[in-house]
N, C-alpha and C positions, 0 to 999 in steps of 0.2 A: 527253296528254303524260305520260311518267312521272316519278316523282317522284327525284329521287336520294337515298342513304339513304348513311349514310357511320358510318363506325363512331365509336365515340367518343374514339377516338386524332385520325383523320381531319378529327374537328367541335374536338378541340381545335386541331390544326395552322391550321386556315383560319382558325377564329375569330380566332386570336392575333394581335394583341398580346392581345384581350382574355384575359383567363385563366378558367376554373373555379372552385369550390371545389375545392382539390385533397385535401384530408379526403376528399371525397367519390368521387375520382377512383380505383378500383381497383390494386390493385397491378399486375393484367394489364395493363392501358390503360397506367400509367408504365413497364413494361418495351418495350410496342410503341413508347410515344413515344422512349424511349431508343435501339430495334434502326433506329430509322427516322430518326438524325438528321440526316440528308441533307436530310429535307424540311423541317423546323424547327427549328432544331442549338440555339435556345434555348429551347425545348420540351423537348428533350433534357435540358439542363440542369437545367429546375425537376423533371424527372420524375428524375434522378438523385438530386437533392437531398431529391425525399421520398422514393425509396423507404434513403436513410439516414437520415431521422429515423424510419422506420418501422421501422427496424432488421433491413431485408426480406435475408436470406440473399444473395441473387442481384446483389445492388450492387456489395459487392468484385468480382466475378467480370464484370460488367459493364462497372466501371472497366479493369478490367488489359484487356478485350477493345477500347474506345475509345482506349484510350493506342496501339495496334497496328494501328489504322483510320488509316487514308494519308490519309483524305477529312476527318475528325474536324476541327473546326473548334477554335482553338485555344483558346478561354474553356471548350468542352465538357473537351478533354486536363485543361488546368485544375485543373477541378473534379472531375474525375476522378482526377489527382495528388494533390490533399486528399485525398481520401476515402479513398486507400490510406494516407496519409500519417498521418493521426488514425490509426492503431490502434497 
């Protein structure tokens, strides 16, 4: 039987609700959980939320791209409205 092997964006969506450390959690992996909020739109959201306390470049520019997603779940818009909104 083969094993299934899932990336670490993927092992966080399934697991959830449980969560990670997300310290721990890459910047790469929070931009995948963000581009992929369809499959856990609140997933989405904690990985939005750190990569602005990380101060990571790519957030604003992530927000203004969710606020324009038709599919975007409305607590992700949200929190995405903040984040432009604080600066």
């Amino acid at each position: 039987m083969k094993e299934l092997s899932l990336s670490q964006a993927n092992e966080i969506q399934f697991l959830y609700p449980s969560e990670p450390e997300w310290v721990s959690v890459s910047d790469e992996t929070l931009i995948v959980l963000v581009k992929d909020y369809v499959s856990e739109p609140n997933c989405a959201t904690i990985a939005l939320c750190q990569l602005k306390r990380r101060d990571n470049p790519l957030t604003k520019p992530l927000a203004r791209w969710l606020l324009q997603e038709e599919y975007a779940d409305e607590w992700l818009k949200e929190s995405a409205q903040d984040i432009l909104d604080e600066s």
